[in-house]
N, CA, C, O and CB atoms as a CASP TS submission, in Angstrom:
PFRMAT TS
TARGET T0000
AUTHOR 0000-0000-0000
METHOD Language model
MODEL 1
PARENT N/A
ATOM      1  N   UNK     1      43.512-111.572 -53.019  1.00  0.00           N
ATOM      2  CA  UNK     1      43.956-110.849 -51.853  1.00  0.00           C
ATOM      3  C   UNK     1      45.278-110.109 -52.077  1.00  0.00           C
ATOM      4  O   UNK     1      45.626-109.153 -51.385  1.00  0.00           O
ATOM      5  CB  UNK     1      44.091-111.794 -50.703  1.00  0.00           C
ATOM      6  N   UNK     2      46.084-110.681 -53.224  1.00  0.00           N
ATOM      7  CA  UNK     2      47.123-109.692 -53.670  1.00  0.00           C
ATOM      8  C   UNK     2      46.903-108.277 -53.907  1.00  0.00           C
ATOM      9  O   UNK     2      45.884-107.819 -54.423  1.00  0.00           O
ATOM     10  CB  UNK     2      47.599-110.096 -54.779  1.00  0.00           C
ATOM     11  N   UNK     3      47.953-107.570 -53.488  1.00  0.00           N
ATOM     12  CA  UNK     3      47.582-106.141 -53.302  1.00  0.00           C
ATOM     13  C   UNK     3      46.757-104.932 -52.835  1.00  0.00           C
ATOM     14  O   UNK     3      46.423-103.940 -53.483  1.00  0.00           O
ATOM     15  CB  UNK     3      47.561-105.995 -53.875  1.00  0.00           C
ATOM     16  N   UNK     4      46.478-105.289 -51.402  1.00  0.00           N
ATOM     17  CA  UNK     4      45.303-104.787 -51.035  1.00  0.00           C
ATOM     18  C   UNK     4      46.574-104.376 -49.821  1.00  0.00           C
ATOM     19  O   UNK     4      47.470-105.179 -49.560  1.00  0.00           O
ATOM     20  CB  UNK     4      43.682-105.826 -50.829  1.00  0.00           C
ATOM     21  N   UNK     5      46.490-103.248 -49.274  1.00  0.00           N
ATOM     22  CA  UNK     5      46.613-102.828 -48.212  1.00  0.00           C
ATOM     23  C   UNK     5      45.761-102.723 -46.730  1.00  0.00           C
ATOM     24  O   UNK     5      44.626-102.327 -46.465  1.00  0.00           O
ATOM     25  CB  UNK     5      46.846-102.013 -48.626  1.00  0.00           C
ATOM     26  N   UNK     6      47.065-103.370 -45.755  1.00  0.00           N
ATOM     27  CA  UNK     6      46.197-103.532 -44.615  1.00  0.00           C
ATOM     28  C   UNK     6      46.588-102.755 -43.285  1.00  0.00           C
ATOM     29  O   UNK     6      47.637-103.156 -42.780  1.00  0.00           O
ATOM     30  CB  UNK     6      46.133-104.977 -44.330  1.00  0.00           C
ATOM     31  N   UNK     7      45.984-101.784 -42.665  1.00  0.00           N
ATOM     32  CA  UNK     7      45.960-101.158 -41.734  1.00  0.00           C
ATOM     33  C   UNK     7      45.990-101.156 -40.199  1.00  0.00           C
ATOM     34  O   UNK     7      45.479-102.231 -39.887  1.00  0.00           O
ATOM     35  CB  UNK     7      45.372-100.840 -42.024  1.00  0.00           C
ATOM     36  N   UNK     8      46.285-100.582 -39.234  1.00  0.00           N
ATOM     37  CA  UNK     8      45.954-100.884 -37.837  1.00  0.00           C
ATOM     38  C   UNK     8      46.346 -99.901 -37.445  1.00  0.00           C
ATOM     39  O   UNK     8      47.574 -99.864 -37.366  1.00  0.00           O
ATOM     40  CB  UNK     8      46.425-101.982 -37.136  1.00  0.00           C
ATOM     41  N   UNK     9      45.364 -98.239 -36.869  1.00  0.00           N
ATOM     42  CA  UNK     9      45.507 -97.454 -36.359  1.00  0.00           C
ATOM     43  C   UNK     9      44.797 -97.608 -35.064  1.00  0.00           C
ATOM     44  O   UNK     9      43.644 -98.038 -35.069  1.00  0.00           O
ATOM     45  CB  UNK     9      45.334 -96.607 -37.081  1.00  0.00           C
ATOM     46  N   UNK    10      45.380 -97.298 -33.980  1.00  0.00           N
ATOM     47  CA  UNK    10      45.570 -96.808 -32.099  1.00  0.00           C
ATOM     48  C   UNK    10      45.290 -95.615 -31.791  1.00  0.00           C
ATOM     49  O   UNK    10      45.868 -94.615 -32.216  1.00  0.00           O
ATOM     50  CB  UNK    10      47.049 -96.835 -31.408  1.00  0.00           C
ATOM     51  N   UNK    11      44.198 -95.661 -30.875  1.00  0.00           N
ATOM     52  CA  UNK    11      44.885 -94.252 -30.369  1.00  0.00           C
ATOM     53  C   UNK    11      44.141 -94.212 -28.957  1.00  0.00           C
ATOM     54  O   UNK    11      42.919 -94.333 -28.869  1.00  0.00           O
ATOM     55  CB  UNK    11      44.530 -92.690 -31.470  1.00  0.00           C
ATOM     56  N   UNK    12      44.802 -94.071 -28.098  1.00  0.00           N
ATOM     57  CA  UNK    12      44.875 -93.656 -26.500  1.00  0.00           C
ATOM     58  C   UNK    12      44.057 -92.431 -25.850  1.00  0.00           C
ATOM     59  O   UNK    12      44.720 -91.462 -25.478  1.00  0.00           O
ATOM     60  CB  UNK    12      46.342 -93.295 -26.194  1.00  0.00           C
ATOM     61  N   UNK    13      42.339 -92.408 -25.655  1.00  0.00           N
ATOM     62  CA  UNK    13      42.073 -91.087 -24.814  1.00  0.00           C
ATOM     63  C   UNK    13      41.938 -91.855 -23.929  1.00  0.00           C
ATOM     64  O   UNK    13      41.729 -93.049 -23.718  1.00  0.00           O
ATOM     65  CB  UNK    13      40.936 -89.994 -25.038  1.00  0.00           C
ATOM     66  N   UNK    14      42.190 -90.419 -23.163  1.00  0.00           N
ATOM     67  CA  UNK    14      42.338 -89.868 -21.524  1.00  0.00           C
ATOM     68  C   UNK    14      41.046 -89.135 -21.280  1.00  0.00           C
ATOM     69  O   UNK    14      40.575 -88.365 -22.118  1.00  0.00           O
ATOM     70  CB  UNK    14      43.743 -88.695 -21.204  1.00  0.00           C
ATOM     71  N   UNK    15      40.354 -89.443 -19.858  1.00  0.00           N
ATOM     72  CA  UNK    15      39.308 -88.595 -19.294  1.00  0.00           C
ATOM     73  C   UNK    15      40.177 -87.459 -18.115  1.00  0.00           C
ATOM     74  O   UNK    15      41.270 -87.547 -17.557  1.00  0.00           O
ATOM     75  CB  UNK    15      38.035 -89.732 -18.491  1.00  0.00           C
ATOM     76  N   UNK    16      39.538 -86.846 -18.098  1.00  0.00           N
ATOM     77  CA  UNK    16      39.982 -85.523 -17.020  1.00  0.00           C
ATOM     78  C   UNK    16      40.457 -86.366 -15.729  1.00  0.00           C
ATOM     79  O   UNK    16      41.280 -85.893 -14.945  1.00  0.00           O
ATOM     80  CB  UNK    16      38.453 -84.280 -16.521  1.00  0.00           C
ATOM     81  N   UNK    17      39.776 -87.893 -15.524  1.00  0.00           N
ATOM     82  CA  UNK    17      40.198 -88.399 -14.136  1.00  0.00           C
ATOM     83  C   UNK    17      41.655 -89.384 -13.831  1.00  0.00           C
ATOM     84  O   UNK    17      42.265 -89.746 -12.825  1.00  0.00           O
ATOM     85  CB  UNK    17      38.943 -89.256 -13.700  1.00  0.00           C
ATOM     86  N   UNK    18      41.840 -89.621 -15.726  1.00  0.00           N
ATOM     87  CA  UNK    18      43.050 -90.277 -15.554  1.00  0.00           C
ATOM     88  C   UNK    18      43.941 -89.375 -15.802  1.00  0.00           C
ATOM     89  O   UNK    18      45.095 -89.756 -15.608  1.00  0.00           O
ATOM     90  CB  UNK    18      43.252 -91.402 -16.298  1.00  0.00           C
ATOM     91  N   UNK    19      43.759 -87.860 -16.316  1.00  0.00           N
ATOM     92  CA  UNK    19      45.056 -87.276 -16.347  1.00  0.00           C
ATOM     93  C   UNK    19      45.173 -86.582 -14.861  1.00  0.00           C
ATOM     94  O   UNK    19      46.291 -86.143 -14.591  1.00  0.00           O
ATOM     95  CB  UNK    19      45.210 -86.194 -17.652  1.00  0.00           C
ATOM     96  N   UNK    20      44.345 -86.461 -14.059  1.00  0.00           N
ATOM     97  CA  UNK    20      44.351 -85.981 -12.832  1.00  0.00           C
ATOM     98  C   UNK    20      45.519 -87.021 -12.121  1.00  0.00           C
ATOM     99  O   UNK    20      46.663 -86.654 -11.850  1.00  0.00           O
ATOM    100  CB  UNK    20      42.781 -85.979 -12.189  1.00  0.00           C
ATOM    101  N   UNK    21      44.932 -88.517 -11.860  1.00  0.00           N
ATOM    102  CA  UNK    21      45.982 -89.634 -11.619  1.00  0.00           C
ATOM    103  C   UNK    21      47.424 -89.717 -12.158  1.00  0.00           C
ATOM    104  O   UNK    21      48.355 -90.393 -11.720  1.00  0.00           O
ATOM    105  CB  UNK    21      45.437 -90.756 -12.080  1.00  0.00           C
ATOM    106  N   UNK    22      47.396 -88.910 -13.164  1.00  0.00           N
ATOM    107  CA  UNK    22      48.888 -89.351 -13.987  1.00  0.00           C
ATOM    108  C   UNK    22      49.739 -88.139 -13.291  1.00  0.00           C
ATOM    109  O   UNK    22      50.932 -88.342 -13.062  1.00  0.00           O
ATOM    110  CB  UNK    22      48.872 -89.242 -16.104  1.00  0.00           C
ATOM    111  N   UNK    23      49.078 -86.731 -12.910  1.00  0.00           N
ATOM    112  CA  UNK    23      49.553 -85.436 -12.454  1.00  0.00           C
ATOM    113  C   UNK    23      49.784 -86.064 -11.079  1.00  0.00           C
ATOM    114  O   UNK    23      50.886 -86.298 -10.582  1.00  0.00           O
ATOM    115  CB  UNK    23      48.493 -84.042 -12.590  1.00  0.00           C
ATOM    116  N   UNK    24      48.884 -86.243 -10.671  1.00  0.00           N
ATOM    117  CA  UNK    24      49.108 -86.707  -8.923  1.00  0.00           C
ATOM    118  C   UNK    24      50.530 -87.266  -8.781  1.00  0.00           C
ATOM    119  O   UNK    24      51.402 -86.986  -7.959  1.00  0.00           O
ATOM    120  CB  UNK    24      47.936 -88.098  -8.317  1.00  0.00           C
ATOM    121  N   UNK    25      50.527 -88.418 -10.147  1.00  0.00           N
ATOM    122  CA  UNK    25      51.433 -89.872  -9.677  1.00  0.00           C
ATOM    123  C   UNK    25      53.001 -88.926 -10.086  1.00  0.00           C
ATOM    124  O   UNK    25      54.090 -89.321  -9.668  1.00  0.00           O
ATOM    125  CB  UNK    25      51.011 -91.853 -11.018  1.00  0.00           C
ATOM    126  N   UNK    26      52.856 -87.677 -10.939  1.00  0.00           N
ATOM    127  CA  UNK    26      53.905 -86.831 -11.403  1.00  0.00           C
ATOM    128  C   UNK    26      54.658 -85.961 -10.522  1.00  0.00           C
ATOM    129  O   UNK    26      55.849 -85.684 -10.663  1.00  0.00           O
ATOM    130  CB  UNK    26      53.425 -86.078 -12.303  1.00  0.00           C
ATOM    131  N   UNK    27      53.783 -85.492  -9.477  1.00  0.00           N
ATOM    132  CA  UNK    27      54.241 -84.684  -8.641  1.00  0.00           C
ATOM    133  C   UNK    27      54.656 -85.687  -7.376  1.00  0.00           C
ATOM    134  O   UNK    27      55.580 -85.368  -6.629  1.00  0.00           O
ATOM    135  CB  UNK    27      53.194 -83.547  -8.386  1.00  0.00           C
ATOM    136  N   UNK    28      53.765 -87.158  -7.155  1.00  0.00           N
ATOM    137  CA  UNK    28      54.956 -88.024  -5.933  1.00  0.00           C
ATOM    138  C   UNK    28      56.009 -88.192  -6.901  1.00  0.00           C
ATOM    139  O   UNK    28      57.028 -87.648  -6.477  1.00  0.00           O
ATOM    140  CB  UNK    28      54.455 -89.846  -5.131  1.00  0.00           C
ATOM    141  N   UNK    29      56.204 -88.809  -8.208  1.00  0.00           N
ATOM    142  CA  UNK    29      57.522 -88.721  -8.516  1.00  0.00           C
ATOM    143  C   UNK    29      58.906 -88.022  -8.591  1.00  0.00           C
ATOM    144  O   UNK    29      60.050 -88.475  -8.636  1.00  0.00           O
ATOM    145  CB  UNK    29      57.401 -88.859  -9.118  1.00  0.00           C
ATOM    146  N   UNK    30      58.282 -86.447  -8.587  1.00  0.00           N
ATOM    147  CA  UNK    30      59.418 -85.476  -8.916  1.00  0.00           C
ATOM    148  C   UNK    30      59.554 -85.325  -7.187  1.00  0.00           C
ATOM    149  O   UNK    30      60.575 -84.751  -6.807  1.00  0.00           O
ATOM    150  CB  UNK    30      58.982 -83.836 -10.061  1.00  0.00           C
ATOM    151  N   UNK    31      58.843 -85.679  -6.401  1.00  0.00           N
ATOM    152  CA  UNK    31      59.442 -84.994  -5.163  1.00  0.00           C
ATOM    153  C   UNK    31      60.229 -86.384  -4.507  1.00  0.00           C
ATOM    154  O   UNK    31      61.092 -86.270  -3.637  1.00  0.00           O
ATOM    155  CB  UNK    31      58.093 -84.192  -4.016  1.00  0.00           C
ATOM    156  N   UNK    32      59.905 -87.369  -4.922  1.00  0.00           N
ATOM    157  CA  UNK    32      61.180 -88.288  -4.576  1.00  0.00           C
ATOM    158  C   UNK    32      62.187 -88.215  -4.669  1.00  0.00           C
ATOM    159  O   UNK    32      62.971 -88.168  -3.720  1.00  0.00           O
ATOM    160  CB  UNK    32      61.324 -89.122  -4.924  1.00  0.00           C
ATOM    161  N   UNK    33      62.563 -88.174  -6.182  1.00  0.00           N
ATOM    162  CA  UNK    33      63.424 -87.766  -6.992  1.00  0.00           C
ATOM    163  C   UNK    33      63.853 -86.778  -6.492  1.00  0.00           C
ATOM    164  O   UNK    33      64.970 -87.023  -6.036  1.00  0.00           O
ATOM    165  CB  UNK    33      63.095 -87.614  -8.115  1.00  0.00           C
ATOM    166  N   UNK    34      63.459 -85.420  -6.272  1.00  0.00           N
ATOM    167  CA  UNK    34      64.161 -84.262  -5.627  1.00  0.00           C
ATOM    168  C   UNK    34      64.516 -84.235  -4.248  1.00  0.00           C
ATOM    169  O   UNK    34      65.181 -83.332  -3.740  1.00  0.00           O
ATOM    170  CB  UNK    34      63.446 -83.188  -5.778  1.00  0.00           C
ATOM    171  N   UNK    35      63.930 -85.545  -3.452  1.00  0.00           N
ATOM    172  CA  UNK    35      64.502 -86.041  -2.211  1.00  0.00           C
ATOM    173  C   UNK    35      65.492 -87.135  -2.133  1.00  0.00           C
ATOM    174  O   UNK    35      66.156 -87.217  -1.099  1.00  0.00           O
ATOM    175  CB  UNK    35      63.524 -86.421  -1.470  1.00  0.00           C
ATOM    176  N   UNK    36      65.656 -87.873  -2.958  1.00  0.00           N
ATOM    177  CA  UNK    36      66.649 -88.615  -3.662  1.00  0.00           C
ATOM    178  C   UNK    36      67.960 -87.578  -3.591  1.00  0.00           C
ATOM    179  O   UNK    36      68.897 -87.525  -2.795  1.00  0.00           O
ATOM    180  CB  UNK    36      66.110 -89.019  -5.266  1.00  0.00           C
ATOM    181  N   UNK    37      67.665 -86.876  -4.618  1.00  0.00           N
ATOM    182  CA  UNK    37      68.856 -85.958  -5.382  1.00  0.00           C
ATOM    183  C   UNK    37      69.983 -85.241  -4.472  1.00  0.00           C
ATOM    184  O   UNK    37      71.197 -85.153  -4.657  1.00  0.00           O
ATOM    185  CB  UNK    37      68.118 -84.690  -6.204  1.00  0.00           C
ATOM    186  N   UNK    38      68.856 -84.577  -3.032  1.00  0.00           N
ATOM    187  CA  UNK    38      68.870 -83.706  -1.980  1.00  0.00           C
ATOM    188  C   UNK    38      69.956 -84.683  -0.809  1.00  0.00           C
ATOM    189  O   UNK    38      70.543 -83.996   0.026  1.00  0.00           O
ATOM    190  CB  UNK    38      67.097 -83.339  -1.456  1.00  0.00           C
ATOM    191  N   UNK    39      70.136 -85.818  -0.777  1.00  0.00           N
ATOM    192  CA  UNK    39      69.956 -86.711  -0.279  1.00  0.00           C
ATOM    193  C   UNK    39      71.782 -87.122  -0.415  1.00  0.00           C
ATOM    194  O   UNK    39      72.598 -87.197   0.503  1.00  0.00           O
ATOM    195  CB  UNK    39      68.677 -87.511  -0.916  1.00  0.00           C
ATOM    196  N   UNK    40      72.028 -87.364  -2.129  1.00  0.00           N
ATOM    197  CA  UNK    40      73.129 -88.325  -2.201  1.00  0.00           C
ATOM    198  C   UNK    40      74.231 -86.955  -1.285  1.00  0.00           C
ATOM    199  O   UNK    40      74.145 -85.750  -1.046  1.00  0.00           O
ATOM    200  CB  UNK    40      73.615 -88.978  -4.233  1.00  0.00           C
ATOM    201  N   UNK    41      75.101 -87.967  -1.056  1.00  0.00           N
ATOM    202  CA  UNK    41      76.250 -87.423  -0.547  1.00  0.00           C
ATOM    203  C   UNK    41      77.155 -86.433  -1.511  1.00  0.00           C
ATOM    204  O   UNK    41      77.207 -85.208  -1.622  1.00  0.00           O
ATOM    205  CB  UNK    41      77.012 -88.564  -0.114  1.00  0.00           C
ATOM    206  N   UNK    42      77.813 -87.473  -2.126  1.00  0.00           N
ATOM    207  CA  UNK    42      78.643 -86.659  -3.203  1.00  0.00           C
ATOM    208  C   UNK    42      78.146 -85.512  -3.598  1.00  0.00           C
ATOM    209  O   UNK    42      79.067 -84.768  -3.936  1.00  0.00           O
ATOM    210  CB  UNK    42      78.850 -87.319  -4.390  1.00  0.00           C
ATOM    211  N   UNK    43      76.874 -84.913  -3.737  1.00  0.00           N
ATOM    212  CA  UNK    43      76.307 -84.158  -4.612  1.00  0.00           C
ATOM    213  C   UNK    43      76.222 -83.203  -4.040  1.00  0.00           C
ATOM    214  O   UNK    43      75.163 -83.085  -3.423  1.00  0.00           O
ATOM    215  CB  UNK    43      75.293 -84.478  -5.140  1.00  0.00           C
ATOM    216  N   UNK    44      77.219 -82.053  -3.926  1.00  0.00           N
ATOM    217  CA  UNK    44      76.855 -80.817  -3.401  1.00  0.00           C
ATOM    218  C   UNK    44      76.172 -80.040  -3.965  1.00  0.00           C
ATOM    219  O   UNK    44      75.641 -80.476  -4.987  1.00  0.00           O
ATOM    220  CB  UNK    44      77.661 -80.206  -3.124  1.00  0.00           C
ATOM    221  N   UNK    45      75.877 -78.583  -3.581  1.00  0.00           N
ATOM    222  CA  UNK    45      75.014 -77.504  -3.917  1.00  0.00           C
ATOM    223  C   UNK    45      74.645 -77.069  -5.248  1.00  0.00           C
ATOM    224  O   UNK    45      73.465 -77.025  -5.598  1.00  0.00           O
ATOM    225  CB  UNK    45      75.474 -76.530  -3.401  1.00  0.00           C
ATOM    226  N   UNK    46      75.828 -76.672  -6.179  1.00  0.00           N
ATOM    227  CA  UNK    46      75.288 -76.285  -7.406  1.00  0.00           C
ATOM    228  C   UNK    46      74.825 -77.548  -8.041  1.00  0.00           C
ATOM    229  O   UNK    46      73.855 -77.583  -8.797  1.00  0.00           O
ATOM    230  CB  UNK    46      76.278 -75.514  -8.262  1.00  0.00           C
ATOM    231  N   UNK    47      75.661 -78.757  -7.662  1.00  0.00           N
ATOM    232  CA  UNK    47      75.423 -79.655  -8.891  1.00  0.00           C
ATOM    233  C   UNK    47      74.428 -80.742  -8.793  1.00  0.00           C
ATOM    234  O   UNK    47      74.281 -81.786  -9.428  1.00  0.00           O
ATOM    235  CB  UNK    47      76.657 -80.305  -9.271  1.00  0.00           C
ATOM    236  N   UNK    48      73.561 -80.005  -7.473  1.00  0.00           N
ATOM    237  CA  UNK    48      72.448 -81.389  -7.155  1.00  0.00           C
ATOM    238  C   UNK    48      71.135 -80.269  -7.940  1.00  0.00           C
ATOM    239  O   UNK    48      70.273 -80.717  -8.696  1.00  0.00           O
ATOM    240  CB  UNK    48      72.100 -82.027  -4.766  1.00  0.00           C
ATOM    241  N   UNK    49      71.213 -79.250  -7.673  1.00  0.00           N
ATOM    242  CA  UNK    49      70.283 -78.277  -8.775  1.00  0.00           C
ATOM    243  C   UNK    49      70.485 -78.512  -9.885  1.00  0.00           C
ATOM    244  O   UNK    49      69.539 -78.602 -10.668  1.00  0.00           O
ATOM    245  CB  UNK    49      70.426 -76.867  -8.813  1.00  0.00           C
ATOM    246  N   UNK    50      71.678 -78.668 -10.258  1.00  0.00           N
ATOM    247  CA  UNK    50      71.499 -79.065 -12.000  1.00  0.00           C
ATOM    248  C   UNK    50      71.520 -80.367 -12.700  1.00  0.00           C
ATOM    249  O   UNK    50      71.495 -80.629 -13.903  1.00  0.00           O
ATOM    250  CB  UNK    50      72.546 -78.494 -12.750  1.00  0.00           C
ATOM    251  N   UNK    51      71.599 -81.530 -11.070  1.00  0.00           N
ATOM    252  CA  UNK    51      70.920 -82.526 -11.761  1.00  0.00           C
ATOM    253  C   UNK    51      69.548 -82.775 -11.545  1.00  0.00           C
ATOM    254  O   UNK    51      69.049 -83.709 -12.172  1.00  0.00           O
ATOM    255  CB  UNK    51      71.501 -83.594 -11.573  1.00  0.00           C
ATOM    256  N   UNK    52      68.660 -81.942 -10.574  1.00  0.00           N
ATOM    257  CA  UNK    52      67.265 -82.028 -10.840  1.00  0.00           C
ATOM    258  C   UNK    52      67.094 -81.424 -12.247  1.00  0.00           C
ATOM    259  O   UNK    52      66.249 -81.849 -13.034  1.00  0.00           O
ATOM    260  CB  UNK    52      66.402 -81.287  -9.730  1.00  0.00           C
ATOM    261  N   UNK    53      67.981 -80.358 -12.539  1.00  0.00           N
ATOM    262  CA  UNK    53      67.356 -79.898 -13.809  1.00  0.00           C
ATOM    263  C   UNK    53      67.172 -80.711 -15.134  1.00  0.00           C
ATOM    264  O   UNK    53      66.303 -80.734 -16.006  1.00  0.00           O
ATOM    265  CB  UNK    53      68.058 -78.850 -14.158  1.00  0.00           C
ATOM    266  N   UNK    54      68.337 -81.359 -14.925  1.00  0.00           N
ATOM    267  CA  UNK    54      68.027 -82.585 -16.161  1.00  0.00           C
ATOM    268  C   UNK    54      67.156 -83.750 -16.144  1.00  0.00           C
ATOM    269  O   UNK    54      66.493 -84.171 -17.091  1.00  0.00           O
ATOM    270  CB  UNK    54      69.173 -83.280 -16.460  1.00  0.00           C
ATOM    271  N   UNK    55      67.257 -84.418 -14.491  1.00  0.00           N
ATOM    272  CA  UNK    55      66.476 -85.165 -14.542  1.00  0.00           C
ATOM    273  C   UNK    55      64.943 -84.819 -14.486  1.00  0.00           C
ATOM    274  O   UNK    55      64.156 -85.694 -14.848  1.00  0.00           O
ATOM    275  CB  UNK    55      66.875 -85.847 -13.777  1.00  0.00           C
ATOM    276  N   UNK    56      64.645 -84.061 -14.220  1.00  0.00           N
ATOM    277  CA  UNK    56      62.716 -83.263 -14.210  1.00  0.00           C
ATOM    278  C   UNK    56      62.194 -83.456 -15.627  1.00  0.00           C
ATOM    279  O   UNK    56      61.226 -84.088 -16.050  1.00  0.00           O
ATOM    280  CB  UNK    56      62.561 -81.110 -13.898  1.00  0.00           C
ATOM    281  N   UNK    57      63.035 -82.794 -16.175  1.00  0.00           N
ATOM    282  CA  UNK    57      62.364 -82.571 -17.730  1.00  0.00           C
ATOM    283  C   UNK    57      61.935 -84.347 -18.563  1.00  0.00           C
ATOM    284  O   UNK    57      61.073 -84.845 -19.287  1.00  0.00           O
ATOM    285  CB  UNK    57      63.932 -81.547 -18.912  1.00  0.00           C
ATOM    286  N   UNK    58      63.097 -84.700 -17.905  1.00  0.00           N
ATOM    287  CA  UNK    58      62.779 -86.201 -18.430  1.00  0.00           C
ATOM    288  C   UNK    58      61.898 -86.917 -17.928  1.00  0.00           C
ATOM    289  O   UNK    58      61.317 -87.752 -18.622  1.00  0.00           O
ATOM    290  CB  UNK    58      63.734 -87.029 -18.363  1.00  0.00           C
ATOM    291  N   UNK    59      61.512 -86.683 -16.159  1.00  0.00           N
ATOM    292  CA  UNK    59      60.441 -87.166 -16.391  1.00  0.00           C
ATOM    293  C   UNK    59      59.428 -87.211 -16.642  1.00  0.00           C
ATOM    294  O   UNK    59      58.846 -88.175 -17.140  1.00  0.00           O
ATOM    295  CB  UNK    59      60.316 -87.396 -16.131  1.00  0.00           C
ATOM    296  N   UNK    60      58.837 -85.841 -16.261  1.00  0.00           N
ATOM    297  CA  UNK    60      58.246 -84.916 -16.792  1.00  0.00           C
ATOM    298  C   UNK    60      57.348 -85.467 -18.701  1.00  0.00           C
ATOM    299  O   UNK    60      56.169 -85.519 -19.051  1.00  0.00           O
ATOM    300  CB  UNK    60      59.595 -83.711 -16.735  1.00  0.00           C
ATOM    301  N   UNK    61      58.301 -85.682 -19.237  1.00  0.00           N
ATOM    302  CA  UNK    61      58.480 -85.904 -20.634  1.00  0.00           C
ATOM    303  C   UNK    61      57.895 -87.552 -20.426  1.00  0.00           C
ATOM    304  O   UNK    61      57.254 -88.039 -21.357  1.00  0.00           O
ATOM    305  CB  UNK    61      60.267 -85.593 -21.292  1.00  0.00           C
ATOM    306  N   UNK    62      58.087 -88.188 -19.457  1.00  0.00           N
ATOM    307  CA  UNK    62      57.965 -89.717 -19.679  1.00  0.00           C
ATOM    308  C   UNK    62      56.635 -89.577 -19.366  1.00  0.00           C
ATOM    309  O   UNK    62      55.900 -90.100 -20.203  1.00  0.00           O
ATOM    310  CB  UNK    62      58.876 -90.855 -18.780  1.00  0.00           C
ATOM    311  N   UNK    63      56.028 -89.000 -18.362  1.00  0.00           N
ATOM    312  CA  UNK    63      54.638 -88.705 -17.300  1.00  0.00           C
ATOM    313  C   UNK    63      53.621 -88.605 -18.792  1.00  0.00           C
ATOM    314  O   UNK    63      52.869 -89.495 -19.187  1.00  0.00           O
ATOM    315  CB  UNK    63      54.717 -86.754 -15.985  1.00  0.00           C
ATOM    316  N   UNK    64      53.867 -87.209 -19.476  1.00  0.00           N
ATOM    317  CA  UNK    64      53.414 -86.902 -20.385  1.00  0.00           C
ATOM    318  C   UNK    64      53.309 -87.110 -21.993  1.00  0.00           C
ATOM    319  O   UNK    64      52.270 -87.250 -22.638  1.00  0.00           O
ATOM    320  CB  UNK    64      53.611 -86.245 -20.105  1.00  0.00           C
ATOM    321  N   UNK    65      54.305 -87.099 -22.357  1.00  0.00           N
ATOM    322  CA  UNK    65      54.586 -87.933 -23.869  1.00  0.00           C
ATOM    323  C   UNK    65      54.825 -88.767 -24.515  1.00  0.00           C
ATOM    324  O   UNK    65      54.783 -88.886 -25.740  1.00  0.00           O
ATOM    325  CB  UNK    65      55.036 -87.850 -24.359  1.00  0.00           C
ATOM    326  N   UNK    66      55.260 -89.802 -23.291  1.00  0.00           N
ATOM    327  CA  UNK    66      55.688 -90.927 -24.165  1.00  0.00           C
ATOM    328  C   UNK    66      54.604 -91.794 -23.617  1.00  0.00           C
ATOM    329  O   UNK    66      53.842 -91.492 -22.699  1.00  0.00           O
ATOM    330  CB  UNK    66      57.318 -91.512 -24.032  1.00  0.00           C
ATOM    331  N   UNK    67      54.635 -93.243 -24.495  1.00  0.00           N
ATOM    332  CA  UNK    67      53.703 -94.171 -24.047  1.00  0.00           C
ATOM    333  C   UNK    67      53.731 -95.313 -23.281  1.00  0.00           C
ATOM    334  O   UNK    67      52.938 -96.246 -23.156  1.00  0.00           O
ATOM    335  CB  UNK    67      53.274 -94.505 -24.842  1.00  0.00           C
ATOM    336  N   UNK    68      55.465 -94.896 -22.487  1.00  0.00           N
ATOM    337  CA  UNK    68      55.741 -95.988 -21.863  1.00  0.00           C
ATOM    338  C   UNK    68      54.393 -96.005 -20.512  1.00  0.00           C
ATOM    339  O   UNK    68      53.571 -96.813 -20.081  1.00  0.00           O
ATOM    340  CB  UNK    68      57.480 -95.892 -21.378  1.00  0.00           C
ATOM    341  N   UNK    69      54.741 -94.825 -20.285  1.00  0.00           N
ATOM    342  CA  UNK    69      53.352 -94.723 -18.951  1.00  0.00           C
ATOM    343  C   UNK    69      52.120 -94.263 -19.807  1.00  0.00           C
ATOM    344  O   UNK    69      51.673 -93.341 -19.124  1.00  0.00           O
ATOM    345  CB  UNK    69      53.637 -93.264 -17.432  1.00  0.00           C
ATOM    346  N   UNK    70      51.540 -94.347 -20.605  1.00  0.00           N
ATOM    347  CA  UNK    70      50.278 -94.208 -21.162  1.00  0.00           C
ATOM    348  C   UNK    70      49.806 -94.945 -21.626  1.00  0.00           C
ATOM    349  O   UNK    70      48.775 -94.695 -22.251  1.00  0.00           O
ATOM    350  CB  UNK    70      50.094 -93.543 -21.808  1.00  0.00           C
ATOM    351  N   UNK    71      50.552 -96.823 -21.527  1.00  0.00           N
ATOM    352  CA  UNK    71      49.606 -97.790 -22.077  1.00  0.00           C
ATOM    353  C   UNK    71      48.162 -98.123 -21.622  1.00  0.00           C
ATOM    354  O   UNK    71      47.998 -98.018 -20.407  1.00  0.00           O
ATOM    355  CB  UNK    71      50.213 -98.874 -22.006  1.00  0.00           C
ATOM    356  N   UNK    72      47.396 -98.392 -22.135  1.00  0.00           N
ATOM    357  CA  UNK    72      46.260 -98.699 -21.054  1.00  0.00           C
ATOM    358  C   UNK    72      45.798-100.418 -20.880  1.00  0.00           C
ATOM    359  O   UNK    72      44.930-100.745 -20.070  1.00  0.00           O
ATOM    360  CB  UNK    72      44.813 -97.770 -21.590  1.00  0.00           C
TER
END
């Protein structure tokens, strides 16, 4: 059994109905979040726009690319 290489490849599909669910669950998230944002006090005008801007992309990025939300 010396020297034999051993493997374990994964891989994660999606049907059209779970990425529909993941979009759905993407768009209640960003509008929380942008009701959140809208929301805090401190955070006036320019700088509550430019923290949706940072925070969107990230989640955005979590919704879609990473596998924290794509385990199954």
């Amino acid at each position: 059994m010396t020297g034999q290489n051993v493997g374990v490849t994964t891989q994660v599909m999606r049907g059209p109905e779970s990425w529909g669910y993941i979009y759905t669950m993407l768009g209640f998230t960003l509008t929380i979040e942008s009701t959140v944002i809208g929301m805090m006090t401190p955070v006036v005008f320019p700088w509550n726009i430019v923290l949706f801007v940072i925070v969107a992309p990230i989640t955005i990025w979590a919704f879609i690319e990473s596998g924290w939300v794509q385990t199954s």
